[in-house]
ChimeraX commands (.cxc) that place a marker at each C-alpha (Angstrom):
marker #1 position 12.76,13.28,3.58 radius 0.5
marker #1 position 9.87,14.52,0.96 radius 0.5
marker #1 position 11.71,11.88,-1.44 radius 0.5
marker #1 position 10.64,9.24,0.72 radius 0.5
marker #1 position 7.39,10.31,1.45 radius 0.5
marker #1 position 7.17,10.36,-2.36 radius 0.5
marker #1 position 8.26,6.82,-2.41 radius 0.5
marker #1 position 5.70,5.64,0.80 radius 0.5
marker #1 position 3.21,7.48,-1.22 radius 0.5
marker #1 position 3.47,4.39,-4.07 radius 0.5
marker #1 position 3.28,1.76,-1.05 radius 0.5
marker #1 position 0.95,3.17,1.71 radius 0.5
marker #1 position -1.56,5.66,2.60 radius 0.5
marker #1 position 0.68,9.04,3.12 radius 0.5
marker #1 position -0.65,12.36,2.34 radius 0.5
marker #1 position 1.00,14.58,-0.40 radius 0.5
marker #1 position -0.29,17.88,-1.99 radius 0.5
marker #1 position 0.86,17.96,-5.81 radius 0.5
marker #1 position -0.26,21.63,-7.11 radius 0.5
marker #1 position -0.05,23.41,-10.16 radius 0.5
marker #1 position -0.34,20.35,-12.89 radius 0.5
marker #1 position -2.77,19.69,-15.72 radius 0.5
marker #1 position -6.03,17.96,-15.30 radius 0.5
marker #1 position -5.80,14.87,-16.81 radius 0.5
marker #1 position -8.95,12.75,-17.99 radius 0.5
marker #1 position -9.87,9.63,-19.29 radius 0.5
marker #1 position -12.38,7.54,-19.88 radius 0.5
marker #1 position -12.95,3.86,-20.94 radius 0.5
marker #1 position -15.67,1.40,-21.69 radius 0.5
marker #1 position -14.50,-2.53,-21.82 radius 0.5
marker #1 position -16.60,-5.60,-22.33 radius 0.5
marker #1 position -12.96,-7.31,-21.42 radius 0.5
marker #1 position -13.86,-9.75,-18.01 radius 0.5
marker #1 position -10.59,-8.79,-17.25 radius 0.5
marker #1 position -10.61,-5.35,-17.27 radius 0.5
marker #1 position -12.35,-2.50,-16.16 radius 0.5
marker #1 position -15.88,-1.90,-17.63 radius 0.5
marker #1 position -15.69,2.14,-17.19 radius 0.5
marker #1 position -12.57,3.93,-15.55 radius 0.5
marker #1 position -11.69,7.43,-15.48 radius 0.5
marker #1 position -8.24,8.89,-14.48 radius 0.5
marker #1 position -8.22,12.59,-13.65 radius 0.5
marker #1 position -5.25,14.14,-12.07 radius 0.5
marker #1 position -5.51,15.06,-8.37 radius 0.5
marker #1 position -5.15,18.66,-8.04 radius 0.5
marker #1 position -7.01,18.95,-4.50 radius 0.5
marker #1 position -5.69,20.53,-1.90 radius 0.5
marker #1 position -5.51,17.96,1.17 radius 0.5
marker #1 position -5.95,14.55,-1.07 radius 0.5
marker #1 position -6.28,11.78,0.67 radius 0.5
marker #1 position -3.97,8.90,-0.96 radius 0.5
marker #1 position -5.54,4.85,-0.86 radius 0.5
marker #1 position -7.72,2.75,-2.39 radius 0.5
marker #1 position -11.48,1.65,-1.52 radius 0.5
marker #1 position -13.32,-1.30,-2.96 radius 0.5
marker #1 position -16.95,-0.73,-2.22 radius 0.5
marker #1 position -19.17,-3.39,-4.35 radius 0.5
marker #1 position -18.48,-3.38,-8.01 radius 0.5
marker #1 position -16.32,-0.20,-7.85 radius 0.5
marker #1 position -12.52,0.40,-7.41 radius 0.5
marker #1 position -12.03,3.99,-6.03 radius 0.5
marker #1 position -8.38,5.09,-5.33 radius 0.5
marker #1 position -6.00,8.36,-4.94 radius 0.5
marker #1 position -2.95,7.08,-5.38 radius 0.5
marker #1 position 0.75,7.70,-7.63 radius 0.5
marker #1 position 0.65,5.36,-10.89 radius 0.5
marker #1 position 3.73,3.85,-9.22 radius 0.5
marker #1 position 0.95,2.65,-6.01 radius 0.5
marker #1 position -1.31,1.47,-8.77 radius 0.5
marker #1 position 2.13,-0.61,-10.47 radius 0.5
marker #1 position 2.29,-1.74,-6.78 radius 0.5
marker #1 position -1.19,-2.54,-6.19 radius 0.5
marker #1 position -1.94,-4.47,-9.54 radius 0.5
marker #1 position 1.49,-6.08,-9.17 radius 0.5
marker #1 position 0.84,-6.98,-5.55 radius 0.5
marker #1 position 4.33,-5.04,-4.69 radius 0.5
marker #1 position 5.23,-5.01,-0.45 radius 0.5
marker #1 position 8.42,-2.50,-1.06 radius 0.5
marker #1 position 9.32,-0.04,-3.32 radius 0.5
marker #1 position 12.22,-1.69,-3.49 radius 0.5
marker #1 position 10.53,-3.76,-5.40 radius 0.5
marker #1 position 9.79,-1.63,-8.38 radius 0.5
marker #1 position 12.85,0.13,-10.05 radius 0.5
marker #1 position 12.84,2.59,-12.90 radius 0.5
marker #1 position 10.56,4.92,-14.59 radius 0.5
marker #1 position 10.43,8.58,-14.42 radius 0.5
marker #1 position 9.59,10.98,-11.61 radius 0.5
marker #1 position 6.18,11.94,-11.99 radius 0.5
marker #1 position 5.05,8.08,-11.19 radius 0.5
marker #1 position 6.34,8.71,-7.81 radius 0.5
marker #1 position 4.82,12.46,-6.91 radius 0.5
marker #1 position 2.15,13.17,-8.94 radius 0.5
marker #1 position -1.49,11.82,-7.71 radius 0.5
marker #1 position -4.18,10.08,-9.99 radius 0.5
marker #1 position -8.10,9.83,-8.87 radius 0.5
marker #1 position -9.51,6.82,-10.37 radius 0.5
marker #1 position -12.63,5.54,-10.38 radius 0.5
marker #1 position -13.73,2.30,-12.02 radius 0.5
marker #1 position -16.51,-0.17,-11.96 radius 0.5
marker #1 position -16.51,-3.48,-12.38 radius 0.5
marker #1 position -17.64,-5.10,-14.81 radius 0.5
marker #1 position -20.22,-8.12,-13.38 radius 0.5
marker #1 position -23.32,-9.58,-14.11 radius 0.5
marker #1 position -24.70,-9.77,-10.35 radius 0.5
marker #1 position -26.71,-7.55,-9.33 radius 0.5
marker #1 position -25.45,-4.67,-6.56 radius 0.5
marker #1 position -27.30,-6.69,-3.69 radius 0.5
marker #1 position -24.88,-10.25,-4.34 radius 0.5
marker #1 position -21.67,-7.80,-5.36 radius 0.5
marker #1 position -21.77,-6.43,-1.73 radius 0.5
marker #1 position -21.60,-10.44,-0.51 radius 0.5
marker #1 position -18.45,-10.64,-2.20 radius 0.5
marker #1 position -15.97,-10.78,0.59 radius 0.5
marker #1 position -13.22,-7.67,0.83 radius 0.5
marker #1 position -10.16,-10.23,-0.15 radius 0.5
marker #1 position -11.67,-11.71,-3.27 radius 0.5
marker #1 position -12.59,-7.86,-4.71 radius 0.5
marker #1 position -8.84,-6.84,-4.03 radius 0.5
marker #1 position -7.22,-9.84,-5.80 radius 0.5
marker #1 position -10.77,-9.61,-8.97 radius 0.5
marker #1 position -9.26,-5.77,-9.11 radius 0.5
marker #1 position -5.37,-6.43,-9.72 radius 0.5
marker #1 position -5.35,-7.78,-13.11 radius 0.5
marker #1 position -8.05,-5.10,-13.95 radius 0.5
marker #1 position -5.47,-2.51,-12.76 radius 0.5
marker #1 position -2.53,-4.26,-14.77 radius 0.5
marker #1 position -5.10,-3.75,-18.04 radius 0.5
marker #1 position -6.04,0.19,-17.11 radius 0.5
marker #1 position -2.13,0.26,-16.39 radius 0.5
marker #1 position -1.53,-0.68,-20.26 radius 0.5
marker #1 position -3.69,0.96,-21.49 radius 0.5
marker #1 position -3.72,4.50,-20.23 radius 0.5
marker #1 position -0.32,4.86,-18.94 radius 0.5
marker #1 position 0.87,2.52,-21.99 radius 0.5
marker #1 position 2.80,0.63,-19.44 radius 0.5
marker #1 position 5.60,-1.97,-20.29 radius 0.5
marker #1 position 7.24,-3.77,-17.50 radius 0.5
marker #1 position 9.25,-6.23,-17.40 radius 0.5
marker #1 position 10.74,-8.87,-13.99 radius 0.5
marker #1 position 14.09,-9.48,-12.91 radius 0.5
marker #1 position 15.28,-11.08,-9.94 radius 0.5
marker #1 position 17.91,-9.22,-7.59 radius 0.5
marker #1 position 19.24,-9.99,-4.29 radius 0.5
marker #1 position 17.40,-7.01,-1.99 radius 0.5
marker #1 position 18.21,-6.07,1.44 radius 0.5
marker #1 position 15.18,-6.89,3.45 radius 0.5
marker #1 position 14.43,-7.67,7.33 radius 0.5
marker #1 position 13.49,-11.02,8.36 radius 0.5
marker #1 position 10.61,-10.98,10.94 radius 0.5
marker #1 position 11.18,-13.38,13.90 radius 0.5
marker #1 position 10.61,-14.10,17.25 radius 0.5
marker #1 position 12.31,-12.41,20.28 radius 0.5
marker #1 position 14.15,-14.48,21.88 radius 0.5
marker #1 position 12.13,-13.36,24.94 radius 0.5
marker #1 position 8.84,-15.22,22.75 radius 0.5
marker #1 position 5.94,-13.45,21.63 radius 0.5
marker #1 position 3.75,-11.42,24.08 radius 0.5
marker #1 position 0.47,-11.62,21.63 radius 0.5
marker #1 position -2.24,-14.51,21.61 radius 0.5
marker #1 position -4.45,-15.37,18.91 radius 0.5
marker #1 position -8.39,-13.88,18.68 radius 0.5
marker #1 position -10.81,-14.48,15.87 radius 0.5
marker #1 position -13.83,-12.92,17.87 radius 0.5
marker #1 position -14.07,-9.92,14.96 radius 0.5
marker #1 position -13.99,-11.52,11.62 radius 0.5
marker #1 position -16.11,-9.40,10.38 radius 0.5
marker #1 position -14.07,-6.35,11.04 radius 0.5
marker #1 position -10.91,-7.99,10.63 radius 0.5
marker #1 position -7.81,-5.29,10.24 radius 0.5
marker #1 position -4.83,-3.45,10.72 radius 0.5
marker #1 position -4.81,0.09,10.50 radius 0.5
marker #1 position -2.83,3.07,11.07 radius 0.5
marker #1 position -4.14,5.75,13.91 radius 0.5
marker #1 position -2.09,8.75,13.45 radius 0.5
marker #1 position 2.31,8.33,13.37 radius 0.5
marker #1 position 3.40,5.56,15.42 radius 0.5
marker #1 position -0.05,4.00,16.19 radius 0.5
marker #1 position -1.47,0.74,15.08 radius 0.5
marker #1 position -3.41,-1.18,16.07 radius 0.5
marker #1 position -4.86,-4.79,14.79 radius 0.5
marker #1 position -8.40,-6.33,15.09 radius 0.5
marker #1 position -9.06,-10.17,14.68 radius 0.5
marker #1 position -6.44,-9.72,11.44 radius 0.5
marker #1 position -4.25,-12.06,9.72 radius 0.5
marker #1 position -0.61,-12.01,10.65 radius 0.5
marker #1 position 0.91,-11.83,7.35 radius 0.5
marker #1 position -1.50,-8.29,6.79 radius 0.5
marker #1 position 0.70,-6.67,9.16 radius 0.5
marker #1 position 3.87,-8.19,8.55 radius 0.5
marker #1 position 3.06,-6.79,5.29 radius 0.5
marker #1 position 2.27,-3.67,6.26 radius 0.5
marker #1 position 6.22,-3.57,8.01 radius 0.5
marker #1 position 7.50,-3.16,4.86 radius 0.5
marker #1 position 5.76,0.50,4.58 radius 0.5
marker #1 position 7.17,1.91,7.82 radius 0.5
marker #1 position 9.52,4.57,6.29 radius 0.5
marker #1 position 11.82,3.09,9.54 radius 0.5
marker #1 position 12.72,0.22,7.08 radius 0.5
marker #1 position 13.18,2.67,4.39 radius 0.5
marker #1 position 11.62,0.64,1.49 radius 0.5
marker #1 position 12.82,-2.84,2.51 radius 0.5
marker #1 position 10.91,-5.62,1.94 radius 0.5
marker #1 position 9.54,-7.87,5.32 radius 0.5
marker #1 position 9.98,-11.39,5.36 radius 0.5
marker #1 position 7.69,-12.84,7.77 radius 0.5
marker #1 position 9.70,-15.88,9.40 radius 0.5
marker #1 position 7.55,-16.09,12.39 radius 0.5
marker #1 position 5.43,-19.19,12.02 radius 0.5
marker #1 position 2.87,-17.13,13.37 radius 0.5
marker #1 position -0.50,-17.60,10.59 radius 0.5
marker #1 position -3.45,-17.34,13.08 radius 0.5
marker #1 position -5.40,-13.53,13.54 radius 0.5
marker #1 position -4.26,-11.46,16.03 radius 0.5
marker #1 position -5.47,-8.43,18.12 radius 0.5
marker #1 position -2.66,-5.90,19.45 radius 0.5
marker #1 position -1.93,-2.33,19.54 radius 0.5
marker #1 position 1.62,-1.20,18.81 radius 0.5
marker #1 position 2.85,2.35,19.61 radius 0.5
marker #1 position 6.75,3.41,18.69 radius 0.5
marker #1 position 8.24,7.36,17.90 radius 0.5
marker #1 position 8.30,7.84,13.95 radius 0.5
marker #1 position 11.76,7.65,13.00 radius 0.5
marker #1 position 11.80,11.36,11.49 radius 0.5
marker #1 position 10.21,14.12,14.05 radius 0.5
marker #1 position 10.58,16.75,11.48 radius 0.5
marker #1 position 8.27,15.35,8.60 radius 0.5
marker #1 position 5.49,16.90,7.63 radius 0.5
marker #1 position 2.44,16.08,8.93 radius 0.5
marker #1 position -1.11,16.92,6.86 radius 0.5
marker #1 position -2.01,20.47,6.09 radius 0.5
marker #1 position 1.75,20.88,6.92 radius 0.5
marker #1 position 1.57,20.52,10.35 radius 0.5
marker #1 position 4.56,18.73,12.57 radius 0.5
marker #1 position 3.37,15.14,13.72 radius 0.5
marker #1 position 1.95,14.54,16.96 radius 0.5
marker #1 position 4.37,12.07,18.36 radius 0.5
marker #1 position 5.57,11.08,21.52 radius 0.5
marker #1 position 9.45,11.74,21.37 radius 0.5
marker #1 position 10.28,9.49,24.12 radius 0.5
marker #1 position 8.87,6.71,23.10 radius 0.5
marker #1 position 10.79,3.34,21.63 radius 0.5
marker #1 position 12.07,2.76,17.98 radius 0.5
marker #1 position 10.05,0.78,15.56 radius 0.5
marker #1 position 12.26,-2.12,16.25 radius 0.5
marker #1 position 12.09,-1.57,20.23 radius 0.5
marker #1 position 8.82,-1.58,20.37 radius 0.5
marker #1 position 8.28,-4.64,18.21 radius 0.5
marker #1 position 10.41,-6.31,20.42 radius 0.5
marker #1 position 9.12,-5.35,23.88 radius 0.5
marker #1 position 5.56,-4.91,23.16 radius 0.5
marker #1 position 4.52,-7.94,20.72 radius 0.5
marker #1 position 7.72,-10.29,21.62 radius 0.5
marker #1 position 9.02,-9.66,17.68 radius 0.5
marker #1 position 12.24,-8.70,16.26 radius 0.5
marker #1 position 13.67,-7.65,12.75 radius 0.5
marker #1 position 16.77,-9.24,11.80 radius 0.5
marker #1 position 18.89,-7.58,8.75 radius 0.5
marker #1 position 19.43,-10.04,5.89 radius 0.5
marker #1 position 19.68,-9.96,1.84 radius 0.5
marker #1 position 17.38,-12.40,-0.10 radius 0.5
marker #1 position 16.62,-12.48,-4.18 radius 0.5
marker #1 position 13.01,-11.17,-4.92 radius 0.5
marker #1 position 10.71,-10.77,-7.75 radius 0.5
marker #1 position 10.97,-6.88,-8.84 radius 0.5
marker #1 position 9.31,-5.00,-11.27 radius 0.5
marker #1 position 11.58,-2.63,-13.70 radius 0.5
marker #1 position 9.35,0.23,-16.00 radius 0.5
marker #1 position 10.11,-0.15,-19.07 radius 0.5
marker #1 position 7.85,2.27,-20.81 radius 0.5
marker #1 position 5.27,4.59,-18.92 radius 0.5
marker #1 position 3.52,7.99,-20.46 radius 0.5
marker #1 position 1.01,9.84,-18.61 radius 0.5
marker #1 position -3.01,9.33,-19.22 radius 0.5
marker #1 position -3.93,11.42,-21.84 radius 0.5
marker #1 position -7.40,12.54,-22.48 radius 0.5
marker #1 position -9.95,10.78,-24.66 radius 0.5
marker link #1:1,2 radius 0.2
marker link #1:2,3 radius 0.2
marker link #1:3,4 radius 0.2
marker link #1:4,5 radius 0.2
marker link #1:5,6 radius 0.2
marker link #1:6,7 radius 0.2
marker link #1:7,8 radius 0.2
marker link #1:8,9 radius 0.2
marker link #1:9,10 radius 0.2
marker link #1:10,11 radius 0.2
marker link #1:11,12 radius 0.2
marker link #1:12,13 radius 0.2
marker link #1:13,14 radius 0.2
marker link #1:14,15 radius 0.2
marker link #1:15,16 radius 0.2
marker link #1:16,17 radius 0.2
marker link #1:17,18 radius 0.2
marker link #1:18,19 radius 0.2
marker link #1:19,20 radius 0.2
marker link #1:20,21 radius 0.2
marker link #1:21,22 radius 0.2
marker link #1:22,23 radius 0.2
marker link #1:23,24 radius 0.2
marker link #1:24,25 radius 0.2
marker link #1:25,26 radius 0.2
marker link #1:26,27 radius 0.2
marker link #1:27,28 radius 0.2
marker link #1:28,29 radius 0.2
marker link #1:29,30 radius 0.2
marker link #1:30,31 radius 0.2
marker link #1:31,32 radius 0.2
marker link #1:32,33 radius 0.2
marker link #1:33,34 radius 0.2
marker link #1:34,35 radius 0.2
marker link #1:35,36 radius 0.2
marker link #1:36,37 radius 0.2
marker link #1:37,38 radius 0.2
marker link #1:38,39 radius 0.2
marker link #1:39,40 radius 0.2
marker link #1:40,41 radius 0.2
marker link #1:41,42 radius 0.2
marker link #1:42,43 radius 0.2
marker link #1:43,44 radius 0.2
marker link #1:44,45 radius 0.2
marker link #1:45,46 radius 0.2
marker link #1:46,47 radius 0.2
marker link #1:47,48 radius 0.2
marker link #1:48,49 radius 0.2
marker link #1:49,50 radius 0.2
marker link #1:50,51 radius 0.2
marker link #1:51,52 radius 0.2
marker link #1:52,53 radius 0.2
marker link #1:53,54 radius 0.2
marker link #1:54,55 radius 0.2
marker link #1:55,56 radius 0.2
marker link #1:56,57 radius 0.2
marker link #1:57,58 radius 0.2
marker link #1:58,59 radius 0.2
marker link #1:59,60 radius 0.2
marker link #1:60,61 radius 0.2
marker link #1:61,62 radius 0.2
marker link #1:62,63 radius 0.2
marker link #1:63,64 radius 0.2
marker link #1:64,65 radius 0.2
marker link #1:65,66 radius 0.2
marker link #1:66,67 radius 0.2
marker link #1:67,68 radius 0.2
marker link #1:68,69 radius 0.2
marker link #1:69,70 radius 0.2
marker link #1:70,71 radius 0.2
marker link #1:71,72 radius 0.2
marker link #1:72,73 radius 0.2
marker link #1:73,74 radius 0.2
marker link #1:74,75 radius 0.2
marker link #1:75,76 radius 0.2
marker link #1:76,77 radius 0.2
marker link #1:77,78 radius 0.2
marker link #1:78,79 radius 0.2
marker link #1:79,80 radius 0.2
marker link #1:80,81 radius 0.2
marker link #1:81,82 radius 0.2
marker link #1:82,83 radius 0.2
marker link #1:83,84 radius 0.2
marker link #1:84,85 radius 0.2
marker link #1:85,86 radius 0.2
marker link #1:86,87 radius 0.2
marker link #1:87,88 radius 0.2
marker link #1:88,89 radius 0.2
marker link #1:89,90 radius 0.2
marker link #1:90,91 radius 0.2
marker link #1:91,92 radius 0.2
marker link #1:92,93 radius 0.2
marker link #1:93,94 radius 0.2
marker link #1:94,95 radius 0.2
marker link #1:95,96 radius 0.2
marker link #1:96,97 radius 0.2
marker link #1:97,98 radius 0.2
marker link #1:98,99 radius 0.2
marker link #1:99,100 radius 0.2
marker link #1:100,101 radius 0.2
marker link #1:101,102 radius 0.2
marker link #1:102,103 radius 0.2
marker link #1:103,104 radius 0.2
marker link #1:104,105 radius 0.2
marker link #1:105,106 radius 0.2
marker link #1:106,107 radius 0.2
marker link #1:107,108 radius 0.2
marker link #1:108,109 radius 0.2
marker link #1:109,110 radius 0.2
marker link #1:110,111 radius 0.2
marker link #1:111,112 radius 0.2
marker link #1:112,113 radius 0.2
marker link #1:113,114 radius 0.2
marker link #1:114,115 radius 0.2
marker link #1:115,116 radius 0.2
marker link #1:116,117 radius 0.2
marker link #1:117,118 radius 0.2
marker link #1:118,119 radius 0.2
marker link #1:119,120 radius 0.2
marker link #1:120,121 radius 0.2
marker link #1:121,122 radius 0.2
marker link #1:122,123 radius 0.2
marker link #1:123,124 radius 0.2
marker link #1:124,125 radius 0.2
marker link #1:125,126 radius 0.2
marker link #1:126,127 radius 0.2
marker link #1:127,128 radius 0.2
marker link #1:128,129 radius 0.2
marker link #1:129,130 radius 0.2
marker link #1:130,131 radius 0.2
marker link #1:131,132 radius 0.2
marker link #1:132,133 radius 0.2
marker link #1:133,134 radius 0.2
marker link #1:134,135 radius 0.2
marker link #1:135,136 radius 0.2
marker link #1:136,137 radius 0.2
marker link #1:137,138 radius 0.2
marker link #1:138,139 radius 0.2
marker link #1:139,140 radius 0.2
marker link #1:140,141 radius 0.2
marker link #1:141,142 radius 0.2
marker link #1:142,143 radius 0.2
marker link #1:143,144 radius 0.2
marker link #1:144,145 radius 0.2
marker link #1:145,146 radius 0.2
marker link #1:146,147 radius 0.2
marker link #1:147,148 radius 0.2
marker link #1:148,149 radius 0.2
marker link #1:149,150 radius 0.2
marker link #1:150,151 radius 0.2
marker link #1:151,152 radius 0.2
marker link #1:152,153 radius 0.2
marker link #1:153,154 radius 0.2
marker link #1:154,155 radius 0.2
marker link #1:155,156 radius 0.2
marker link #1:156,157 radius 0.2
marker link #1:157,158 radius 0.2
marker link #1:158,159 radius 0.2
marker link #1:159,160 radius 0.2
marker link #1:160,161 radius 0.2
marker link #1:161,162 radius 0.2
marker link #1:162,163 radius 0.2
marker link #1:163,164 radius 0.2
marker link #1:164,165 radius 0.2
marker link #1:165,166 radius 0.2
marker link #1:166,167 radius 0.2
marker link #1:167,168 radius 0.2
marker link #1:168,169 radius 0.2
marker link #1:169,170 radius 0.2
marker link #1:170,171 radius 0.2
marker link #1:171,172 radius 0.2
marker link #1:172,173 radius 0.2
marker link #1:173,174 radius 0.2
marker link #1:174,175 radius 0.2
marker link #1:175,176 radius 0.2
marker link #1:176,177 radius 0.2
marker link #1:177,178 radius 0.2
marker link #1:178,179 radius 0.2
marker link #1:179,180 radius 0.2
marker link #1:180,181 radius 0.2
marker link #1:181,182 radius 0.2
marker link #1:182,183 radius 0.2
marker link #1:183,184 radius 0.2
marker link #1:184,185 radius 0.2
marker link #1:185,186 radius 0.2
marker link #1:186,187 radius 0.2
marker link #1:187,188 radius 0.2
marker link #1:188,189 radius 0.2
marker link #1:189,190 radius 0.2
marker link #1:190,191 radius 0.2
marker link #1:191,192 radius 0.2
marker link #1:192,193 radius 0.2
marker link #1:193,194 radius 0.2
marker link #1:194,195 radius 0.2
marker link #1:195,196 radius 0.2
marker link #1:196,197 radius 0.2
marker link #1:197,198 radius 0.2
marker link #1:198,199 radius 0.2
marker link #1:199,200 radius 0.2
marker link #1:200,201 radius 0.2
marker link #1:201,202 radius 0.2
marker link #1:202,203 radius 0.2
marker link #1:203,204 radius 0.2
marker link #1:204,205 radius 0.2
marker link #1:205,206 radius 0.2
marker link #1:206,207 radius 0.2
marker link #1:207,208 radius 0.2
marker link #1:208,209 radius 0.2
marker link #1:209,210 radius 0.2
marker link #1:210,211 radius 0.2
marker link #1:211,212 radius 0.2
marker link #1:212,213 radius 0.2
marker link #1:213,214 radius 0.2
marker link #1:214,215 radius 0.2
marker link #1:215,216 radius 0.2
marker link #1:216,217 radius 0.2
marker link #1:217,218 radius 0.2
marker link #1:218,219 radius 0.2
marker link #1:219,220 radius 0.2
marker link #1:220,221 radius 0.2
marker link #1:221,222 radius 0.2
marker link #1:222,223 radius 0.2
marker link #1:223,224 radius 0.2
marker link #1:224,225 radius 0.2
marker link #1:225,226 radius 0.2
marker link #1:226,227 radius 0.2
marker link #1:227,228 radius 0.2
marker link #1:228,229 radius 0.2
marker link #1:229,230 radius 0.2
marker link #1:230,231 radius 0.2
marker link #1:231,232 radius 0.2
marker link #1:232,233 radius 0.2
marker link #1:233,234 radius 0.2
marker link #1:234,235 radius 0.2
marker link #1:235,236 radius 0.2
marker link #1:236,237 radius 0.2
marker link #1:237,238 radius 0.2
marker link #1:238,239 radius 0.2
marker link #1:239,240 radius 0.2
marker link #1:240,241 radius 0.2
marker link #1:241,242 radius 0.2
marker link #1:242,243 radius 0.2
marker link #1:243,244 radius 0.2
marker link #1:244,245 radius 0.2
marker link #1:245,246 radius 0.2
marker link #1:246,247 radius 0.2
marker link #1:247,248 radius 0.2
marker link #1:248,249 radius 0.2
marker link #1:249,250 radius 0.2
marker link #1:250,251 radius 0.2
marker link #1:251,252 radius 0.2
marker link #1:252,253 radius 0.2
marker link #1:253,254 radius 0.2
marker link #1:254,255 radius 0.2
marker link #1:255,256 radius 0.2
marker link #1:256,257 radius 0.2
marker link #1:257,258 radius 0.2
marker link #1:258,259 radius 0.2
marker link #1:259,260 radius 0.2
marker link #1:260,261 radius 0.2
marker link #1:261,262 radius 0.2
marker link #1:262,263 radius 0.2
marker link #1:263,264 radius 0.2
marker link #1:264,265 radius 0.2
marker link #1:265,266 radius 0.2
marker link #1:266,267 radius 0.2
marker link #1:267,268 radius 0.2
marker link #1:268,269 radius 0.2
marker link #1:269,270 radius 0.2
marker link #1:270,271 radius 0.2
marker link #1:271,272 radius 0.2
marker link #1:272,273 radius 0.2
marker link #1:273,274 radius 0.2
marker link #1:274,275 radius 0.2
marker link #1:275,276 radius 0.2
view
C-alpha cells in the first residue's frame, strides 16, 4: 500500500512524511519568458508536509515528488502515464517556490484567470525540470489499461449549474468525499484517474457530458488500513458503496474496463537538485 501512496503522491494531493534526507537548495534567476524568473528547490524535510501546488498571482508554490512536477509540466492524468526513473522521484518531497516572470504589475497578475496561470506555469516547470533535475524524457505510445467513463444505463442523476463560476471546483473533503461546485466535467473525470481504486489507470471521459456540474459523491476508500495523516487510520464509513457503486447510483455514471494507446512519458535521465 505505501508504494501506491508513493505513486498518488506524483498525481494528487496525498500526504507523505519523508525524514532523515539532505536539504537540498537551489536557486535560479532567468530572463527566459519561458521559464521561471527565480525558483528555489529545497528538500521537504517537515514533519506533516502538505503535498500540491498553489498558483497565487505571479508565483508557483508547490510540495510535491519531482515525478508530480514531470506530471504537472507534462499535463500527466495517470501514473501510468510516466514510466521509468529511479525511486527517489516517487518518495522524496521537493518545496518549490517560483515567480513568474511578467511585466504587469501584481494588481493585473491577480486578473489573470486560475486556468491560464496553470497552463503559463507548465512549460516553466518543463524548463526548472531541465535544468535542476537535468531531466531527459523522451514519448512513446503504448496500449494502457484505462476505464472508459460512461453513462449508466439507468442515465445520469446530475443536472447542469453555472451559478458559481467564480468558485468553480472539485475538491476532495477527507477519504471518500467530494464534492463539485459549478465545475467543468472533464476536471473531475480527470480527477478519476487519481482514486487509488483505479490504481493508476488513466479515465477516459466518454460521457458527452461538457457543461459544469454541482454534486457531492461519497464511496468507502478501497483500502481501510492506509494511513491516514499524522498516522492516524482514515475516518471512513465501512459500509458505504465502492467507488464504482457509488458512481453509478449516486451521479447515474459507470466505469467500463478497456485498453487504449496513450501518450506516456519514459525518464530518461533525472539527478537530484543540487545546490548552487
Amino acid at each position: 500500500m505505501r508504494l501506491l501512496i508513493f505513486t498518488m503522491v506524483a498525481f494528487a494531493s496525498i500526504e507523505l512524511v519523508v525524514v532523515g534526507a539532505p536539504q537540498l537548495c537551489a536557486q535560479t534567476k532567468s530572463t527566459d519568458p519561458m521559464s521561471f524568473e527565480v525558483a528555489s528547490i529545497k528538500l521537504d524535510k517537515s514533519a506533516s508536509p502538505l503535498p500540491g501546488m498553489h498558483f497565487p498571482p505571479g508565483r508557483f508554490i508547490a510540495t510535491t515528488t519531482a515525478a508530480g512536477l514531470i506530471a504537472f509540466a507534462y499535463n500527466l492524468k495517470s501514473a501510468d502515464q510516466l514510466s521509468q526513473g529511479p525511486g527517489w522521484i516517487r518518495t522524496e518531497l521537493f518545496d518549490i517556490e517560483a515567480k513568474f516572470g511578467s511585466t504587469l504589475p501584481p494588481t493585473e497578475q491577480g486578473e489573470i484567470p486560475l486556468g491560464r496561470r496553470v497552463d503559463q506555469a507548465r512549460p516553466m516547470v518543463q524548463a526548472l525540470l531541465a535544468e535542476r533535475f537535468k531531466l531527459k524524457v523522451s514519448h512513446e505510445t503504448k496500449v494502457l489499461p484505462v476505464y472508459l467513463l460512461i453513462l449508466a444505463r439507468n442515465g445520469r442523476t446530475i443536472t447542469e449549474d453555472d451559478s458559481h463560476p467564480e468558485i468553480a471546483a472539485v475538491s476532495m473533503n477527507g477519504a471518500g468525499k467530494l464534492s463539485a461546485t459549478s465545475a467543468a466535467f472533464n476536471t473531475f473525470s480527470n480527477l478519476l484517474s487519481k482514486m487509488p481504486e483505479l490504481e493508476g489507470r488513466l479515465v477516459l471521459d466518454e460521457t458527452g457530458l461538457h457543461g459544469n456540474y454541482t454534486f457531492t459523491l461519497h464511496w468507502t476508500p478501497q483500502d481501510l488500513g492506509a494511513e491516514g495523516t499524522h498516522d492516524e487510520p482514515l475516518a471512513v464509513d465501512s459500509s458505504g458503496p465502492s467507488l464504482f457503486t457509488a458512481l453509478q447510483e449516486q451521479l447515474g455514471l459507470k466505469l467500463e474496463s478497456s485498453k487504449s494507446p496513450q501518450d506516456v512519458i519514459a525518464i530518461d535521465y533525472i539527478e537530484p537538485p543540487s545546490p548552487n
